[in-house]
Backbone as a printed PyTorch tensor [residue, N CA C, xyz], in Angstrom:
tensor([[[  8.7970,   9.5660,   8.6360],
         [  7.8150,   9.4300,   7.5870],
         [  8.1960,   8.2540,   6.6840]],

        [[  7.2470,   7.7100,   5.9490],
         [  7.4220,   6.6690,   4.9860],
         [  6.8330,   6.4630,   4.1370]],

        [[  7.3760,   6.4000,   3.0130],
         [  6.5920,   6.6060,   1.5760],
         [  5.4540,   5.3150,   1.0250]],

        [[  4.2470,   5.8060,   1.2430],
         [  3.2700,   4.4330,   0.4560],
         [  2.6160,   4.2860,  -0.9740]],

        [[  2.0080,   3.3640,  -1.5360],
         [  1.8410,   3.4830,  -2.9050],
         [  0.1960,   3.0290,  -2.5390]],

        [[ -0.8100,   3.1610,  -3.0010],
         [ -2.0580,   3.2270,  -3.2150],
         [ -2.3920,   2.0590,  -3.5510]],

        [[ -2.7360,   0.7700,  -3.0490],
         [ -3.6450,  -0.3270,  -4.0530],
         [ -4.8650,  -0.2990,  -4.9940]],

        [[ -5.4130,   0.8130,  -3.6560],
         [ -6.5800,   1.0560,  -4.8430],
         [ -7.2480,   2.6800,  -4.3240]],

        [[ -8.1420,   2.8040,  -4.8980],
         [ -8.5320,   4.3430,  -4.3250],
         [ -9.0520,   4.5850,  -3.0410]],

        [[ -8.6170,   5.1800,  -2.3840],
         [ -9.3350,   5.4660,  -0.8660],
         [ -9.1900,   6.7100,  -0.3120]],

        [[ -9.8070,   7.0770,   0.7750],
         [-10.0330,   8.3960,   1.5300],
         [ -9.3620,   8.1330,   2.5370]],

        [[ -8.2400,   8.6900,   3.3700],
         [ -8.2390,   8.3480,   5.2720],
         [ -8.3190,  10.2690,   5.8220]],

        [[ -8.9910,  10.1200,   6.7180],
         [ -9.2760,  11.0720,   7.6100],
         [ -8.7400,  11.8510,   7.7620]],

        [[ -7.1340,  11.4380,   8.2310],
         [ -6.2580,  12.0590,   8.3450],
         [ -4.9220,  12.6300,   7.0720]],

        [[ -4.9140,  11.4280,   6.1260],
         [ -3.7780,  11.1710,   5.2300],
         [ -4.4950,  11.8660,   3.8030]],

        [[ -6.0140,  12.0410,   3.7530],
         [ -6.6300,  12.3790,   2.5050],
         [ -7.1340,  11.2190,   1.4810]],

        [[ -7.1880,  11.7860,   0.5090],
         [ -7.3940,  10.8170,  -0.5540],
         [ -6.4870,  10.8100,  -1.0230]],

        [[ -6.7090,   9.3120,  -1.5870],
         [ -5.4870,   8.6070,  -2.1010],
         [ -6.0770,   8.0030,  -3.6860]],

        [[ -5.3690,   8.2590,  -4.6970],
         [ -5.4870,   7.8800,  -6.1310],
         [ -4.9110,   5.8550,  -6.3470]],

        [[ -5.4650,   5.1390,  -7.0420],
         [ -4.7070,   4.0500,  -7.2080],
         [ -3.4070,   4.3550,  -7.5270]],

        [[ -2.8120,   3.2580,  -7.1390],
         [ -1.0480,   3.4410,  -7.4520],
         [ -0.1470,   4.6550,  -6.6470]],

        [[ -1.1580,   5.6460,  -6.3610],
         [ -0.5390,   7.0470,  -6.2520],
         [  0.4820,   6.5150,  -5.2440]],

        [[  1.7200,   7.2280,  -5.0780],
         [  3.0040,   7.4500,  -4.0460],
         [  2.9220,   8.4540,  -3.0210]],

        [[  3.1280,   8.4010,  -1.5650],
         [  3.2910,   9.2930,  -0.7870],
         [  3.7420,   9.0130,   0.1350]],

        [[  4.2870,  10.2680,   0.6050],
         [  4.8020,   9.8950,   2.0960],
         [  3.7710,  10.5220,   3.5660]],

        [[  3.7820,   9.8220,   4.3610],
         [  2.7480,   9.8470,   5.7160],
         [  3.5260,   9.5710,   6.7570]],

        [[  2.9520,  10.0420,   8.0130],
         [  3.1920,   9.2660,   8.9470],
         [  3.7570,   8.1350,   9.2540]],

        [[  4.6280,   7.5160,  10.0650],
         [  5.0000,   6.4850,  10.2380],
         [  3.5960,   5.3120,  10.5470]],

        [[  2.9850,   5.5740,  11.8830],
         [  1.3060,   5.0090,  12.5510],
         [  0.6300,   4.8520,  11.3010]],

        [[  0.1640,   5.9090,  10.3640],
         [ -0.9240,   5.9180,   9.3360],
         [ -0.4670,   4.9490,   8.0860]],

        [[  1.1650,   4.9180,   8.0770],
         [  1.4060,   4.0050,   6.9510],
         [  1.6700,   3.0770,   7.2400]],

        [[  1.9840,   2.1020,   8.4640],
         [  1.5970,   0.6340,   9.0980],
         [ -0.1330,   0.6740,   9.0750]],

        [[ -0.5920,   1.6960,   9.5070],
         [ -2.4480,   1.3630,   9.6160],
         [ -3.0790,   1.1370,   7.7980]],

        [[ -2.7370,   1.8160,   7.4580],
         [ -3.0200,   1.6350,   5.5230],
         [ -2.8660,   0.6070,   5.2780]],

        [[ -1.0160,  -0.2640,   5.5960],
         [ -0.6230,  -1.2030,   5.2100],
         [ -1.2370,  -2.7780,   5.6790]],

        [[ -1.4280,  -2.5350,   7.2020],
         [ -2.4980,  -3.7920,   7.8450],
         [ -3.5600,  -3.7330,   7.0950]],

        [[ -4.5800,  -2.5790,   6.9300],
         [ -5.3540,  -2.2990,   6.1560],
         [ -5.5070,  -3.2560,   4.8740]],

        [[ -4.1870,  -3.5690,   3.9170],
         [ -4.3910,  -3.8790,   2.6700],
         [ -4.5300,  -3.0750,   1.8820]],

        [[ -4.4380,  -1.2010,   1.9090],
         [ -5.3520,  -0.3620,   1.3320],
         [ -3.7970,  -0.4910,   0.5300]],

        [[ -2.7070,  -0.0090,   0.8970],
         [ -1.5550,   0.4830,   0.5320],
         [ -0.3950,  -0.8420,   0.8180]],

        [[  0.8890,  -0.1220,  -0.1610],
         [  2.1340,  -0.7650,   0.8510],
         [  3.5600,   0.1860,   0.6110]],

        [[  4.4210,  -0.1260,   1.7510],
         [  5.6060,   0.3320,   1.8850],
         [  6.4180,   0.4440,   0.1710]],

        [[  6.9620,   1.7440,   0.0230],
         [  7.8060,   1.8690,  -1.1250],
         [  9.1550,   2.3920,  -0.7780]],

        [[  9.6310,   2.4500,  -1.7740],
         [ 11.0620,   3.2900,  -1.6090],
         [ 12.2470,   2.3150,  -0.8720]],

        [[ 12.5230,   1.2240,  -1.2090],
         [ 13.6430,   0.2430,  -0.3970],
         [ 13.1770,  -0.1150,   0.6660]],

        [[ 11.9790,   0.1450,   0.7460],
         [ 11.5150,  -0.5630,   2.3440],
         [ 10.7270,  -1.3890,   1.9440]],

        [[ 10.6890,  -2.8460,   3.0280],
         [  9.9130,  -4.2870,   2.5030],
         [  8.2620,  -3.7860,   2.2390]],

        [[  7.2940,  -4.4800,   1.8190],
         [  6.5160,  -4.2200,   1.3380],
         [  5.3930,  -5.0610,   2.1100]],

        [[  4.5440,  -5.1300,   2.4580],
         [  2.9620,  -6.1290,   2.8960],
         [  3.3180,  -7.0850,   1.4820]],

        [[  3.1120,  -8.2770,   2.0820],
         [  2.2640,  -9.0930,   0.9840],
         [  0.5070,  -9.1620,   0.9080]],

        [[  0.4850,  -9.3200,  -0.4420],
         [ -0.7090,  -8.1200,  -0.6290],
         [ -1.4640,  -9.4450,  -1.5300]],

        [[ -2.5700,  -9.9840,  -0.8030],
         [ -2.7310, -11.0270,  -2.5200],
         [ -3.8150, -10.0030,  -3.3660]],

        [[ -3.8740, -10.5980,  -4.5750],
         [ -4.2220,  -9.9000,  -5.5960],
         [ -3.5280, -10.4750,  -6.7260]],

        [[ -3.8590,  -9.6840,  -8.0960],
         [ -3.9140, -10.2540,  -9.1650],
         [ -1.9090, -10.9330,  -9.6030]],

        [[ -1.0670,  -9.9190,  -8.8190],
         [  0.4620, -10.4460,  -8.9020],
         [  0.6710, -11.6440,  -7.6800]],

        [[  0.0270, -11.5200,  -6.8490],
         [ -0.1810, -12.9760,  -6.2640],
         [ -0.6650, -14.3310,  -6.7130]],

        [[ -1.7440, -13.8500,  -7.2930],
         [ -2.6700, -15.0330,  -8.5070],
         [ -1.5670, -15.8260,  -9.7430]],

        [[ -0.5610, -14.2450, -10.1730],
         [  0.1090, -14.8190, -11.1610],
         [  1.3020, -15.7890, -10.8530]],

        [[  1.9080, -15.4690,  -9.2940],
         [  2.9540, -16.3910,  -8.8510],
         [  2.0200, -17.4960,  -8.5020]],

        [[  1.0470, -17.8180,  -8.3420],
         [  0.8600, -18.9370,  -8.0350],
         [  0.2350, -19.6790,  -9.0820]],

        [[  0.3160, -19.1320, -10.2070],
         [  0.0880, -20.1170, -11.8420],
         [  1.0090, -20.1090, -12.2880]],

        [[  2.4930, -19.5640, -12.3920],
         [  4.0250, -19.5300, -12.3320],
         [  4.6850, -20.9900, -11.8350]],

        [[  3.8230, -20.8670, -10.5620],
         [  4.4120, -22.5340, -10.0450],
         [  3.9660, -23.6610,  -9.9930]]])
């Protein structure tokens, strides 16, 4: 299993609904499929999706 964090609000079929931000742990399959997705990303010491969005926007007015 592997713990994911919510980007934004969503439903999956299998995993439920999911709150923004919210934390959980799933499936290994469902939390790579979330993460390709863009919906979610990897937490807990494990690398993360790069995800663009608004902390992407800000590294790139940073540089």
């Amino acid at each position: 299993m592997k713990t994911i964090r919510a980007l934004r609000q969503f439903s999956h079929y299998h995993a439920g609904h999911f709150d923004q931000h919210e934390s959980r742990p799933v499936a290994d399959d469902i939390a790579e499929a979330l993460v390709d997705m863009k919906l979610a990303e990897l937490v807990d010491g494990e690398q993360s999706a790069p995800v663009d969005g608004p902390a992407k926007a800000k590294e790139k007015v940073k540089k």
